[in-house]
C-alpha positions as CSV (number, residue, x, y, z in Angstrom):
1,X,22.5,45.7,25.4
2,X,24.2,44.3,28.5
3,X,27.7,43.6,28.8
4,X,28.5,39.4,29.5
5,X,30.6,37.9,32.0
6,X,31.7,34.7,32.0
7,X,29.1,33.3,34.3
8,X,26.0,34.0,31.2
9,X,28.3,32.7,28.6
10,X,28.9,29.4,30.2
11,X,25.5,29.3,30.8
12,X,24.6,30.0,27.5
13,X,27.2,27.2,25.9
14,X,25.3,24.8,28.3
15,X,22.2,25.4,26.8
16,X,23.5,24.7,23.2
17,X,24.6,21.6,24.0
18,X,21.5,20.3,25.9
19,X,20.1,21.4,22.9
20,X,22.3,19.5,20.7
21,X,21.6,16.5,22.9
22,X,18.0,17.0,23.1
23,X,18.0,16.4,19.2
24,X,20.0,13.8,18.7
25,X,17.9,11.8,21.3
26,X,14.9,12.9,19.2
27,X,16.8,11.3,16.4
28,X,17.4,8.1,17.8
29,X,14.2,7.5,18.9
30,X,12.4,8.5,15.8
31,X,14.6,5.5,14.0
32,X,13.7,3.1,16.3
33,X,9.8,3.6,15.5
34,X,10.8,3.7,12.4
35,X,11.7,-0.3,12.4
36,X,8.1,-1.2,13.2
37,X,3.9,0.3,9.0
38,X,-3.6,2.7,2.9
39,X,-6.2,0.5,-0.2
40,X,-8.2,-2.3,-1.6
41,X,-7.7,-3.2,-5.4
42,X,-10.1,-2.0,-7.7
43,X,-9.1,-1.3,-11.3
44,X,-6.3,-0.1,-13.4
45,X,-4.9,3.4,-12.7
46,X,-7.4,4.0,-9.9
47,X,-5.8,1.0,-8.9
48,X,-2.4,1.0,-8.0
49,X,-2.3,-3.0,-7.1
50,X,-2.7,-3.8,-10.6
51,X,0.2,-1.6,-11.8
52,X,4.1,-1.9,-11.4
53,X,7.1,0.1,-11.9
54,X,8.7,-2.5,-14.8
55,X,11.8,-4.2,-14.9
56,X,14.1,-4.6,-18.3
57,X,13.4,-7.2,-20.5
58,X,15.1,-10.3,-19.5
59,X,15.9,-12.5,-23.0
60,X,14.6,-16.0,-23.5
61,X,12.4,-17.6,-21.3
62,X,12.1,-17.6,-17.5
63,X,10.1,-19.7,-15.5
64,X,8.0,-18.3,-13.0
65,X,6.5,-19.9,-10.0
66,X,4.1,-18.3,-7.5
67,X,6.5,-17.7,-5.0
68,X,8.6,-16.3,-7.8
69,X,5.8,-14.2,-8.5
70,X,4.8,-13.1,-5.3
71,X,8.2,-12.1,-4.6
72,X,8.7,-9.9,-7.3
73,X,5.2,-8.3,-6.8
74,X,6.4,-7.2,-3.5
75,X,9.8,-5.7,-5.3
76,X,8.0,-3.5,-7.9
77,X,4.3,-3.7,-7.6
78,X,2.7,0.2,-7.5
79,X,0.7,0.1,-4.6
80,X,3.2,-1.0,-2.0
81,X,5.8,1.5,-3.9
82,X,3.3,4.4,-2.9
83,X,2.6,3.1,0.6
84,X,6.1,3.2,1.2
85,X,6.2,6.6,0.0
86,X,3.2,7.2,2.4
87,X,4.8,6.0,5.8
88,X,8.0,8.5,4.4
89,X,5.3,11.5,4.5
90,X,4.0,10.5,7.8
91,X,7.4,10.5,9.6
92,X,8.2,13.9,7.8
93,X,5.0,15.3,9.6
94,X,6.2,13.1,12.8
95,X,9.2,15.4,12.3
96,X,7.1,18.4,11.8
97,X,5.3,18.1,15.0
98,X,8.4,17.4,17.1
99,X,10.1,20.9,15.9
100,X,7.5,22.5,18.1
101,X,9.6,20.9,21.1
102,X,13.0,20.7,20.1
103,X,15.4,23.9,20.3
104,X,16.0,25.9,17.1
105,X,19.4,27.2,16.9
106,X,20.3,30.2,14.8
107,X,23.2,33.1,14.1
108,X,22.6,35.4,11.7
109,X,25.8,37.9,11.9
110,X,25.2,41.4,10.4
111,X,27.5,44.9,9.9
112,X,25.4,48.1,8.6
113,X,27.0,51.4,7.6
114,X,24.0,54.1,6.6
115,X,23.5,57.9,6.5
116,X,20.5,59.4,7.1
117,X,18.9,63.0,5.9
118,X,16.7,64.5,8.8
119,X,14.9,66.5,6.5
120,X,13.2,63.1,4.7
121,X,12.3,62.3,8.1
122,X,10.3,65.3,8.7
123,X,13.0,67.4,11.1
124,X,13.6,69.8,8.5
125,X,12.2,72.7,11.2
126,X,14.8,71.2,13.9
127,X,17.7,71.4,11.1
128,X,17.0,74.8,10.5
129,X,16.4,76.0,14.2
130,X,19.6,75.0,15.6
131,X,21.5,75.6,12.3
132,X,22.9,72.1,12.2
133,X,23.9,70.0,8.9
134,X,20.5,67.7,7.9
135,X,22.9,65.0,6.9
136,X,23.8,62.5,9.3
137,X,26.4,59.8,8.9
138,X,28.0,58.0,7.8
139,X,27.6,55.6,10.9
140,X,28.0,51.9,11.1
141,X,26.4,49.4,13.6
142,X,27.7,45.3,13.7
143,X,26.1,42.6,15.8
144,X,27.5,38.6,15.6
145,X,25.5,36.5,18.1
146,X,24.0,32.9,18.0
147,X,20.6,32.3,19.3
148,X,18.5,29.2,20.3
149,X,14.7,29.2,21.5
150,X,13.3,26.2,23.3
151,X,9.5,25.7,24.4
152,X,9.6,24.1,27.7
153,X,6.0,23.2,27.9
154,X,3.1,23.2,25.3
155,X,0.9,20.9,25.8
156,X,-0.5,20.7,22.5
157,X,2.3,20.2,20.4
158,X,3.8,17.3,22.9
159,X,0.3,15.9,22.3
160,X,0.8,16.7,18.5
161,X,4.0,15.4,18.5
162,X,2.5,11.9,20.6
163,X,-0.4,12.1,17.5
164,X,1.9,12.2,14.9
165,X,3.7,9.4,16.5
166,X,0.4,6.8,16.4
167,X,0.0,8.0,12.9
168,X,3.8,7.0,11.7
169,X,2.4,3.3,13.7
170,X,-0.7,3.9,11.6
171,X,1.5,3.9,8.3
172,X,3.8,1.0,9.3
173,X,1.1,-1.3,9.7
174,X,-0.6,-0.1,6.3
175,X,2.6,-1.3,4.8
176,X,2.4,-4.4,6.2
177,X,-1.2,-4.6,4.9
178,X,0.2,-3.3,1.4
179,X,2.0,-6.7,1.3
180,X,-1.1,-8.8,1.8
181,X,-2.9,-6.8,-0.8
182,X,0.0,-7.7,-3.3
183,X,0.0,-11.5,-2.4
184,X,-4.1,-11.4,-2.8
185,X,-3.5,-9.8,-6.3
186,X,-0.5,-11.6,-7.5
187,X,-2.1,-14.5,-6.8
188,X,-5.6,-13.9,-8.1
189,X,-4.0,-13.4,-11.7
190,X,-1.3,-15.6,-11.4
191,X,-4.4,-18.5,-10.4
192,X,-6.1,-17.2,-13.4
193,X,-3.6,-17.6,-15.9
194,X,-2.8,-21.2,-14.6
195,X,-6.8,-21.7,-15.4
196,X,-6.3,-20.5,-18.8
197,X,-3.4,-22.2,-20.1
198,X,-5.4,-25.3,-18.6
199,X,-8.3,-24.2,-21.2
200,X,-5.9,-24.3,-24.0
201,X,-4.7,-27.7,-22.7
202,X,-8.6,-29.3,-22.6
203,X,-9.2,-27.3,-25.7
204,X,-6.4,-28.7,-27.4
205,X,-7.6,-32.3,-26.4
206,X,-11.4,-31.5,-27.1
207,X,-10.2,-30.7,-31.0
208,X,-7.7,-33.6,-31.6
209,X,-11.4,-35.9,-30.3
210,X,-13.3,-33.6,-32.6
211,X,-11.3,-34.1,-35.5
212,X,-10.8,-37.7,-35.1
213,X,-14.9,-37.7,-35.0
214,X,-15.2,-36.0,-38.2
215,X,-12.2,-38.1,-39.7
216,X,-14.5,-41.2,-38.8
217,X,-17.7,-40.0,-39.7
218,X,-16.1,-38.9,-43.4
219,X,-15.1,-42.2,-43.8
220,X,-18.3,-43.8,-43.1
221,X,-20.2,-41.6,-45.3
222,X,-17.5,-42.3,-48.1
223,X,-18.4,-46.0,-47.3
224,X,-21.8,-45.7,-47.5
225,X,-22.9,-46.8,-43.8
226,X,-23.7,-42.7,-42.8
227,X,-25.7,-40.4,-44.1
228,X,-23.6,-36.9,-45.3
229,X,-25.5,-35.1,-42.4
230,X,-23.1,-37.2,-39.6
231,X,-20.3,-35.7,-41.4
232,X,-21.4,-32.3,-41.4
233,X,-22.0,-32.7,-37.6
234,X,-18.9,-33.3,-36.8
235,X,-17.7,-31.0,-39.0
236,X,-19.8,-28.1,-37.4
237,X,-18.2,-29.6,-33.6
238,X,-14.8,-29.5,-34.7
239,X,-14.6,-25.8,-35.7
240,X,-16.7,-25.0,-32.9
241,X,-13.8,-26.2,-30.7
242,X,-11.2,-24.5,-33.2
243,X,-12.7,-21.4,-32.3
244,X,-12.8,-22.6,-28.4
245,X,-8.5,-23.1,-28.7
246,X,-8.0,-19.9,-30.9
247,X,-9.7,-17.8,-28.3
248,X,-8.2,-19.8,-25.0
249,X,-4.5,-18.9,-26.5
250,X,-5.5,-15.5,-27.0
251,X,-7.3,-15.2,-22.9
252,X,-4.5,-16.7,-22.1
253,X,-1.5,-14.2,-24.0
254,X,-3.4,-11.1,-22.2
255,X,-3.4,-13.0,-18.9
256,X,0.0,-13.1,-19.3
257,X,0.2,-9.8,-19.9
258,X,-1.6,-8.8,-16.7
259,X,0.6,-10.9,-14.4
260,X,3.7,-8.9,-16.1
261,X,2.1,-5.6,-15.2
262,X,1.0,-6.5,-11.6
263,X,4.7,-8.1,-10.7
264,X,7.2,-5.4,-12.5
265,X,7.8,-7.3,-15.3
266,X,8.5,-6.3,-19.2
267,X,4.9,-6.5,-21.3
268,X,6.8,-8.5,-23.6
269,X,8.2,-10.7,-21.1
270,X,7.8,-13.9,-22.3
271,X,7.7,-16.4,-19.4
272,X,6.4,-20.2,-18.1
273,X,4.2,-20.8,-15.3
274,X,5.8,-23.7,-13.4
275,X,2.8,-24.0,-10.7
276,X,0.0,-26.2,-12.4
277,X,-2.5,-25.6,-9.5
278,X,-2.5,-29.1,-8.1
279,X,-5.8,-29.9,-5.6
280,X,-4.3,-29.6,-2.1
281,X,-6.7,-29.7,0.5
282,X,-6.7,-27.5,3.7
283,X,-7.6,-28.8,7.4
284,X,-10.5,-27.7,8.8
285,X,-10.3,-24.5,10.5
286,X,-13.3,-22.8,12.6
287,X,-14.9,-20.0,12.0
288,X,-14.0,-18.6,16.0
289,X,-10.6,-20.0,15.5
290,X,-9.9,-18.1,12.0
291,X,-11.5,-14.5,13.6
292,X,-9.3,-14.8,16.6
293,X,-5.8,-15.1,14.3
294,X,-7.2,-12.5,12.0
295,X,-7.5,-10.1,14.9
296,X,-4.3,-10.8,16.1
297,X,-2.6,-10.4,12.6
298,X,-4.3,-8.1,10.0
299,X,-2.3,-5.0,9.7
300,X,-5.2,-3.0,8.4
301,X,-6.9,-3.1,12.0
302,X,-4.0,-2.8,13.9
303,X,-3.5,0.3,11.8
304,X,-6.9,1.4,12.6
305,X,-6.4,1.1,16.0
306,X,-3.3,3.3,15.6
307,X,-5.1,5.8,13.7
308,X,-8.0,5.9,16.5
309,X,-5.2,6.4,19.0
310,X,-4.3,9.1,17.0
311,X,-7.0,10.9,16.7
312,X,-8.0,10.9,20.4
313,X,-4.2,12.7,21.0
314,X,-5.1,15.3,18.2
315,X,-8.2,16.0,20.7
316,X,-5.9,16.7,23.1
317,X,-4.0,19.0,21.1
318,X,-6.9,20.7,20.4
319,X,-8.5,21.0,24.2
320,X,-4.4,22.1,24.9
321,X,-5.2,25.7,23.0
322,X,-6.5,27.0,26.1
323,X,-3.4,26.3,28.0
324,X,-0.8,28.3,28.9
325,X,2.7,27.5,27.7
326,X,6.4,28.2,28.2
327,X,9.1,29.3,25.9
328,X,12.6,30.5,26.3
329,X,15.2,32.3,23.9
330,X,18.7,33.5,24.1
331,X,21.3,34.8,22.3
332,X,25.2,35.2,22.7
333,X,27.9,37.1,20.6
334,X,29.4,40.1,20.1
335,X,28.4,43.6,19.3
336,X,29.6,47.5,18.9
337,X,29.7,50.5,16.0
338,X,32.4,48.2,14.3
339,X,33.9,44.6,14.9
340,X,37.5,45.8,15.9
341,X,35.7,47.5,18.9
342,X,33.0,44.8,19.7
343,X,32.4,43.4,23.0
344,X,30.2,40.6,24.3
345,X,26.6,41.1,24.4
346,X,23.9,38.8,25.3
347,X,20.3,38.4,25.7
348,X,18.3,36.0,28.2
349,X,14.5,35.4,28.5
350,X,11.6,33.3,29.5
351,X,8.1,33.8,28.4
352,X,4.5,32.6,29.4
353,X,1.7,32.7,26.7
354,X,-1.7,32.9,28.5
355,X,-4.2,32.4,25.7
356,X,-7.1,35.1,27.2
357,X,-9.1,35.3,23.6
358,X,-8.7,33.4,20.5
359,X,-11.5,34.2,18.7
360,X,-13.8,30.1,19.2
361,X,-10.4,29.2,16.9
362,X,-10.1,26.9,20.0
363,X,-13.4,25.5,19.8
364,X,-13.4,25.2,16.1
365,X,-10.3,23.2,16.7
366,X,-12.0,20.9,19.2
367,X,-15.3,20.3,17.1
368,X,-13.1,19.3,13.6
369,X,-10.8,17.1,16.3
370,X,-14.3,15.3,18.0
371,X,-15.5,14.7,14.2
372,X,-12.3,13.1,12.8
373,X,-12.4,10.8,16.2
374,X,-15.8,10.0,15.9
375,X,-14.9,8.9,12.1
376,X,-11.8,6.7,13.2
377,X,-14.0,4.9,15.9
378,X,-17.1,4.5,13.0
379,X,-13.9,2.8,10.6
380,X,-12.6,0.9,13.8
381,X,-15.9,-0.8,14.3
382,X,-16.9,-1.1,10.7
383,X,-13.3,-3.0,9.9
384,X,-13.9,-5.4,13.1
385,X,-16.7,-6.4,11.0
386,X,-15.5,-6.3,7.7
387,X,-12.9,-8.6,8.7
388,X,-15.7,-11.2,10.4
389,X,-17.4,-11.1,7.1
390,X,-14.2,-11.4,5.2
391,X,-13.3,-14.8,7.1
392,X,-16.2,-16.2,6.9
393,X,-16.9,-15.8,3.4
394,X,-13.3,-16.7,2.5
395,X,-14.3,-19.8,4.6
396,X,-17.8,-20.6,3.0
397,X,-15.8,-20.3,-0.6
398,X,-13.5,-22.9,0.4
399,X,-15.5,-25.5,1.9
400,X,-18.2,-25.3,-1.3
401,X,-14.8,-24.6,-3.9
402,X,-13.1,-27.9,-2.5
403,X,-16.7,-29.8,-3.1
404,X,-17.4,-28.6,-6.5
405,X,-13.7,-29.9,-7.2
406,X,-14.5,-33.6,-6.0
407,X,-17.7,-33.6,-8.0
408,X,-15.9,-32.0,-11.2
409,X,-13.2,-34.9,-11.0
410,X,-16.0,-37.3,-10.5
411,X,-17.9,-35.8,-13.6
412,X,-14.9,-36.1,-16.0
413,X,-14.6,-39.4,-15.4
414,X,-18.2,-39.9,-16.3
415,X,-18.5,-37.8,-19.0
416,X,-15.2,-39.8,-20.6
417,X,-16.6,-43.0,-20.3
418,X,-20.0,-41.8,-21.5
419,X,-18.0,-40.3,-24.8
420,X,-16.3,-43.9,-25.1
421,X,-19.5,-45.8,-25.6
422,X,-21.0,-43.0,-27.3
423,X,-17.8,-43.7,-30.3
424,X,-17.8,-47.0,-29.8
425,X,-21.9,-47.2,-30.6
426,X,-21.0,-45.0,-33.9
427,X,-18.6,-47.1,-34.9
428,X,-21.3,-49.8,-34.7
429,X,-23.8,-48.5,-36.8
430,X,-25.8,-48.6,-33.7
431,X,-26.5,-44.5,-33.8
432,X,-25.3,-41.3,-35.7
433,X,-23.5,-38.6,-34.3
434,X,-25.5,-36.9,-32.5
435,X,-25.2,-38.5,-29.3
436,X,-21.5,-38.4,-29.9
437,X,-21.4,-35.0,-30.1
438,X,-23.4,-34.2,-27.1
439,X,-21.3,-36.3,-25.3
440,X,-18.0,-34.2,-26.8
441,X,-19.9,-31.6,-25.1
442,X,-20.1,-33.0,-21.9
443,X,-17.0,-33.9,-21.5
444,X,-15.7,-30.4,-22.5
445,X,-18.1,-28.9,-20.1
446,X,-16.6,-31.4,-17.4
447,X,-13.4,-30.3,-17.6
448,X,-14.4,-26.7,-18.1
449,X,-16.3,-26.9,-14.8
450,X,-12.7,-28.6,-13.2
451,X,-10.8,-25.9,-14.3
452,X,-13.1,-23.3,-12.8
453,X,-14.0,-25.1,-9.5
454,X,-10.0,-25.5,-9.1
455,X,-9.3,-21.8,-9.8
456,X,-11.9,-21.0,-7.4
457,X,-10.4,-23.2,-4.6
458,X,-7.0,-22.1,-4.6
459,X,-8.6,-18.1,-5.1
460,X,-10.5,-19.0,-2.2
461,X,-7.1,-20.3,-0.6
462,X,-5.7,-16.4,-1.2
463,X,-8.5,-15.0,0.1
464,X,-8.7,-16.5,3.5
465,X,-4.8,-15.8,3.5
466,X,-5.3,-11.6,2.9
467,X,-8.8,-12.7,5.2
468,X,-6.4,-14.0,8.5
469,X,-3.5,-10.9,7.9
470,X,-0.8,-13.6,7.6
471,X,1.2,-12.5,4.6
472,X,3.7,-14.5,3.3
473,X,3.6,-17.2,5.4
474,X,0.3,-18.4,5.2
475,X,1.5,-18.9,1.1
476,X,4.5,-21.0,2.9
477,X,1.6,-23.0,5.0
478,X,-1.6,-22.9,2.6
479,X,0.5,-23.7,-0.8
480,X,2.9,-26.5,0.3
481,X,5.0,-28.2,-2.5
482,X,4.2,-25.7,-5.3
């Protein structure tokens, strides 16, 4: 060991603060990209969209409209829980990478006192030859010194470091797409449970005309002026739409149920849905004009883009393990036999790692690093599409939902005037039942046809929401009044 002067030791303090600093600039910077943000819905616990982590039970009644909905989807449903946890993991690697390049500090003070015997080392011959004891010791040895070793230049982990970067981007940005992903399934089941409590409603309606039917017939055949088969008719229509109600309350309980699970709320929760999915049309929109805003604002791309970006840094990672690099450690403290006699010691150098043979590691390196970017530039291309093909079907759904909604109002009308006369001809004497019950059925499968053509317009509304990227706001600009 070498002796310090005052001169090393300065320099040494100076490099443990541009350490310091060096770290805490690291620090700063890695919370500023932090302020920037993986999964489609499927099905239950392969599924994390349709899951939540649940709220307590709230008592009474509370009233729940989409936004209400939406908003507590994006508090406790699953999926975007676990893609938050995700963009954590990918700044924890961020932070991983960076270590290569930021100084590690250390002290690891130590005293020893040991005795040795020569003869348990093999010097038993020297022991006896010059008569001397085989025992050594007791002798004592203390060292007290703080170190710090900084790589000055690796180009593969600043390119690692620059990778894990675009992949912390990646992350933020598949957050952001987590959000769309909860809208599209908080409102797909919210939509559906509106459509079945409007069942139980038409249901509900299609029994009260059922009964008052059979009520009529029974009377006419207790007059005399129908035959018992009229009666039976009826009678025969009016538990068929019993059944119809009976199992629209119980679609409708489980649907319930669903939207409680996907939204963080209690399975007992019992709730009212306040939106009624009114018909609001949409202005047209192109086709050209919804691809350019959906390129511009789905998260998913612009987190495949950051992934691609990515992936051609962690080539260059990989092509960096034939490069030299560039590494320097010191240390500082004191040393001697015991600390009451210690003096200053110190220890500076530099090294340069010339990678001569590594064995193809290298070239495996690049291979695996040239598949995974190939992959990323395949998804890249395949999402551009995807997208295209989501907008326009989104698109297509909405121009033929909104027409099958104009015709279903149109047919209900119809079909209610058509029952009218159909009553009013039984009442007559003019014909029996049966054309008053095929009319019952028409009208039920008027509204029936309403209620689905509506549910499939405003799904259709959701769908080119998640299809455009825009979140949030295009509930604010799509779903106006509700």
């Amino acid at each position: 060991m070498l002796s310090s002067g005052d001169p090393i030791r300065l320099l040494c303090a100076k490099i443990l603060i541009l350490g310091a600093l060096i770290s805490h600039a690291q620090t700063y910077s890695g919370s500023v990209s932090g302020t920037s943000g993986q999964g489609v819905p499927t099905g239950n616990a392969a599924n994390p969209y349709s899951g939540s982590v649940p709220t307590k039970l709230i008592p009474g009644r509370m009233p729940l409209s989409l936004e209400n909905a939406i908003d507590l989807g994006l508090q406790h449903n699953l999926g975007l829980l676990l893609s938050r946890t995700d963009t954590q993991a990918a700044r924890g690697q961020r932070w991983q990478q960076l270590s290569a390049l930021l100084p590690h500090v250390t002290a690891a003070p130590y005293i020893a006192v040991s005795k040795i015997n020569l003869d348990q080392l093999g010097f038993g011959g020297v022991t006896s030859v010059f008569h001397i004891s085989s025992s050594i010791g007791p002798y004592s040895y203390f060292d007290a010194r703080a170190g710090v070793n900084q790589t000055l230049f690796d180009w593969g982990s600043i390119n690692g470091a620059r990778a894990a970067t675009q992949n912390v981007k990646s992350a933020d940005y598949t957050l952001l797409d987590a959000h769309d992903l909860v809208i599209l399934t908080v409102g797909g089941v919210y939509f559906q449970a509106i459509a079945d409590e409007a069942r139980i409603a038409t249901d509900e309606a299609q029994v009260e005309s059922a009964q008052a039917l059979f009520d009529q017939a029974t009377d006419q055949v207790n007059a005399g002026t129908a035959a018992d088969i009229d009666a039976m008719r009826t009678k025969v229509e009016l538990q068929t739409r019993q059944q119809q109600l009976i199992q629209a309350r119980n679609d409708f309980a489980i649907q319930k149920i669903t939207v409680a699970r996907v939204i963080g709320l209690a399975p007992n929760q019992d709730f009212d849905l306040t939106d009624k999915s009114p018909y609001q049309p949409l202005e047209n929109m192109t086709a050209e004009e919804a691809l350019t805003r959906a390129y511009a604002s789905r998260s998913d791309y612009r987190a495949a883009e950051s992934a691609l970006r990515a992936a051609e840094l962690s080539r260059k990672a990989a092509v960096a393990g034939y490069f030299p690099s560039l590494s320097f450690s010191a240390d500082y403290g004191t040393g001697a036999a015991h600390p009451s006699d210690s003096s200053r010691v110190y220890d500076v150098r530099g090294t340069l790692s010339i990678p001569i043979f590594t064995g193809n590691s290298v070239h495996g390196d690049i291979q695996q690093a040239d598949a995974r970017l190939q992959q990323s530039r395949e998804q890249l291309d395949n999402l551009r599409a995807q997208i295209e093909a989501d907008v326009r079907t989104a698109l297509f759904n909405l121009q033929s939902s909104s027409e099958q909604v104009k015709v279903a109002q149109s047919n209900i009308a119809l079909a209610d005037e058509t029952l009218t006369q159909s009553r009013d001809r039984f009442t007559a004497g003019v014909t029996d039942t049966v054309e008053v019950v095929q009319s019952q059925e028409t009208v039920a499968s008027a509204h029936e046809q309403y209620i689905s053509s509506l549910y499939n317009y405003n799904f259709a509304k959701i769908s080119l929401i998640r299809a455009l990227g825009i979140g949030e706001q295009g509930v604010k600009e799509y779903f106006r009044g509700k």
